[in-house]
C-alpha positions as CSV (number, residue, x, y, z in Angstrom):
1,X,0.0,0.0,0.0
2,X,1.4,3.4,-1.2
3,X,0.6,6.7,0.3
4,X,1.5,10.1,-0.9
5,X,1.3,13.3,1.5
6,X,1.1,16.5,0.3
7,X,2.2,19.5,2.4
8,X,0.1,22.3,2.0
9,X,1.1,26.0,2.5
10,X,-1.0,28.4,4.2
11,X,-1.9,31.5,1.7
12,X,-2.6,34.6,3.0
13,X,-3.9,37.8,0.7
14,X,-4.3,40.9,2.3
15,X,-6.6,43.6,-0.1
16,X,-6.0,47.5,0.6
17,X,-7.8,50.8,-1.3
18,X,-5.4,52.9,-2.3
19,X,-5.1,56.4,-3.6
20,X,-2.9,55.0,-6.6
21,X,-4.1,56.5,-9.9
22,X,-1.4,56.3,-12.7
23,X,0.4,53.1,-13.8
24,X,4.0,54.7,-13.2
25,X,2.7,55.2,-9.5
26,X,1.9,51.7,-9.5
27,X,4.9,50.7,-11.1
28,X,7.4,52.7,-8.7
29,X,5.3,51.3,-5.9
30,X,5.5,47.5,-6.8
31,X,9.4,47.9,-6.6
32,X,9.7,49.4,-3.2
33,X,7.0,46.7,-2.2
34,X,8.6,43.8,-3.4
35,X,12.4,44.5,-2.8
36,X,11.0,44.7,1.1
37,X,9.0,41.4,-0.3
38,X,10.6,39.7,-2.2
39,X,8.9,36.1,-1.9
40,X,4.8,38.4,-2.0
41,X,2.8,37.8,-5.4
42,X,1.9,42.0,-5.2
43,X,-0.6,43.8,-8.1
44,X,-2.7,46.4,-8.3
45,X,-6.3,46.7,-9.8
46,X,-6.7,50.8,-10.8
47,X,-9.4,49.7,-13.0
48,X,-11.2,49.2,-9.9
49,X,-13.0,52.0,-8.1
50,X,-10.6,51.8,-4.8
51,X,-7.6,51.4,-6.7
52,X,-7.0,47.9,-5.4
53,X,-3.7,46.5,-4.1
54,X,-3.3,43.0,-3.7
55,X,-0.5,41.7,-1.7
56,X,-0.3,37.3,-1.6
57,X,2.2,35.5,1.0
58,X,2.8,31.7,0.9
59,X,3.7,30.2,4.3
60,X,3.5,33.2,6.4
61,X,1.3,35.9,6.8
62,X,1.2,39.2,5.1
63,X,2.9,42.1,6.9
64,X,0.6,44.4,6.8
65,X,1.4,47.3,8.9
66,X,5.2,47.5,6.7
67,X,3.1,47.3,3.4
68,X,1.3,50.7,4.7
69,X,4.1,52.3,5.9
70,X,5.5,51.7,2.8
71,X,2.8,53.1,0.8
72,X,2.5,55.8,3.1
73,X,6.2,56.6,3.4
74,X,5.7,57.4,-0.4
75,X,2.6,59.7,-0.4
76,X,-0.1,57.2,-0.7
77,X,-3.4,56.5,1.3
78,X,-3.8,53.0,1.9
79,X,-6.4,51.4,4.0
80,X,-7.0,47.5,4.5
81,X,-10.5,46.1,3.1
């Protein structure tokens, strides 16, 4: 008898409105964000009406208190959903 086992990871996603309205905004942001995060799946959604952020971790949770400060550090509301 053969068994298998597959680990799974926890995923955590964290959504945030944000005051992000251009795609170069969005751009400079997503490299401050990821080289604090390297290992996060991060995009944003400005087709949305709150400007969406979406910030994905696999195996630990999502720090979201840096992400803001981040964001705020470089002129941008942020706020968790």
């Amino acid at each position: 008898m053969h068994s298998s086992f597959i680990e799974q990871s926890t995923k955590t996603v964290e959504v945030f409105s944000t005051s992000v309205s251009s795609i170069e905004q969005a751009e400079f942001l997503l490299d401050k964000l990821q080289e604090e995060f390297p290992c996060y799946e991060i995009n944003f959604d400005l087709e949305d009406c709150d400007n969406i952020l979406r910030v994905e971790s696999v195996g630990s949770d999502v720090d979201s208190k840096m992400v803001i400060l981040i964001m705020e550090k470089h002129g941008t509301e942020i706020q968790i959903l």
